[in-house]
C-alpha positions, 0 to 999 in steps of 0.5 A: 496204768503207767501211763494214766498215772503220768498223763493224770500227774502232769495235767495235775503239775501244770495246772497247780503251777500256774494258779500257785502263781497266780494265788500268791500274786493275789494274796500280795496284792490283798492280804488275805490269809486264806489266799495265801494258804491256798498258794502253799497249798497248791505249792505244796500240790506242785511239788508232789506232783514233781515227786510222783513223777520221779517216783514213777520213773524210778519204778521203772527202772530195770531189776539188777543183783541189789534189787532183784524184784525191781524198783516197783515200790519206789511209788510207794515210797514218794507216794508216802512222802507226799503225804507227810509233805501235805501235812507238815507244809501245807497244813502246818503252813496253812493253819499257822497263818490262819491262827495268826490272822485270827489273832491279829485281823488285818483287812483285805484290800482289793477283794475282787482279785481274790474273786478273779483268781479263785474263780480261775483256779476253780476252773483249772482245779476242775479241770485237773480234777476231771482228769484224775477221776477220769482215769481212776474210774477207768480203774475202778471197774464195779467197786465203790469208790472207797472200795476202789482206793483200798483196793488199788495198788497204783498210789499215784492215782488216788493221790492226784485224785485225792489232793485234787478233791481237797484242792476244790474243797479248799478253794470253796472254803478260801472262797466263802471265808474272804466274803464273809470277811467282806460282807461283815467288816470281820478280818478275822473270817479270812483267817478261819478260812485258813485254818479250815484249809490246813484242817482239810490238808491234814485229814487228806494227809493222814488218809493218804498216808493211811492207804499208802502204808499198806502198799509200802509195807507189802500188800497181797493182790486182791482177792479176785486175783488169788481166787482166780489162781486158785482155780487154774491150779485146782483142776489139775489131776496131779495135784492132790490139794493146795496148801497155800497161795501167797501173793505181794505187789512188789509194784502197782504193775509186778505181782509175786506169787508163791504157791504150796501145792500136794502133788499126787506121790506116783507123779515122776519128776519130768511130769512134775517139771512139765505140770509147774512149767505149765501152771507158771504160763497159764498163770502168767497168760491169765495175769499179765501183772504177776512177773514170778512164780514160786511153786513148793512141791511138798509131796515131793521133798527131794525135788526141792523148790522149783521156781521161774 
């Protein structure tokens, strides 16, 4: 999953570097308002992607005493951060600029730059756009789209993917503004456009930010996963019932997992070590994202917590 994220990251980077670039040369070079709130918003895309990247690298580093689960939720973090940059720059900026030429209309000279240069950055967006749905689909296995972003647990994904759909979006919305401005003689066409733009970033934010949360403050494991453990602690004969089975992602790829079980009260201590040691193996074999293991024998008090 990493490494779809990385390689989803990167194609997203390179791409909204280069049509940044060109979208603000177009937008010197015309004046249009739309085309420069679209280079804020690939700028803006530009940077997030350089924090997801460094989110994911932090993520990875190892546990120590400070951190003794790891880094995992460094994702959520910069993950939640990017969304709180794409609504405080880019839709702020966007919409700043968009009320501003409303106001005060100011013609667009040389449109058909601006057609050259949305017309490549469709096609660039496009591509990084297939990537990022490529890859999540891989992820999404027999969920509904929506279904699979409240679900998923990798952030840098649905984020991408997220910024890369309002990307296109906005790039249609620069689009028919600056022709309407042309095809009317009303300036102001470029600047509503604008304001559109913002809108489109600041409801994007807002749902990242909604779907990351959950994450950051510490969301379970789906309910497949639960269910599954459930199942291979349930048909055990020394044990007589299940209390509770309490999961968190402590990353997209860490899984903690604390179960409350009813031993039978004839099982000796060496079955009772033997039987956790071997649920801890079957769990983890099963489920190669939970790392930790928490068992609390509650028929058996003196035993205390055992745990690997």
């Amino acid at each position: 999953m990493a490494a779809g994220s990385k390689k989803v990251i990167i194609a997203a980077l390179i791409g909204n570097s280069l049509i940044a670039v060109t979208k603000f040369i177009a937008s010197s070079m015309t004046g249009s308002s739309a085309m420069f709130s679209e280079g804020i918003h690939s700028l803006v895309d530009t940077g997030n992607q350089g924090l997801l990247l460094y989110g994911l690298k932090a993520s990875q580093k190892p546990a120590d005493k400070y951190f003794p689960f790891g880094h995992g939720k460094e994702i959520y973090f910069w993950s939640f951060v990017v969304s709180i940059l794409i609504f405080a720059l880019g839709s702020g900026i966007s919409i700043y600029e968009g009320v501003h030429h409303i106001l005060h209309p100011e013609e667009i000279s040389s449109p058909m730059i601006n057609y050259i240069v949305l017309g490549l950055a469709i096609i660039f967006e496009g591509a990084a756009l297939y990537i990022a749905f490529k890859e999540f689909n891989k992820t999404r296995g027999n969920r509904s789209y929506l279904g699979a972003v409240k679900d998923g647990k990798d952030p840098s994904l649905f984020v991408v993917l997220f910024e890369d759909s309002a990307a296109m979006l906005g790039l249609f919305v620069a689009l028919i503004g600056i022709t309407l401005a042309q095809v009317t003689g009303d300036a102001w066409w470029d600047g509503v456009a604008s304001v559109s733009i913002g809108v489109i970033l600041g409801l994007t934010a807002v749902w990242l930010a909604i779907e990351t949360k959950g994450l950051l403050i510490g969301e379970a494991a789906s309910q497949e996963t639960v269910e599954s453990i459930r199942k291979i602690v349930t048909v055990k004969d020394e044990i007589n019932g299940v209390n509770e089975i309490l999961t968190l992602h402590m990353g997209p790829e860490f899984i903690l997992v604390n179960i409350s079980l009813n031993f039978r009260n004839d099982i000796t201590t060496d079955t009772l070590a033997e039987l956790i040691d071997n649920l801890v193996k079957e769990i983890k074999e099963k489920h190669p994202f939970v790392k930790r293991v928490f068992v609390e024998a509650e028929a058996l008090k003196e035993l205390g917590d055992h745990h690997d």
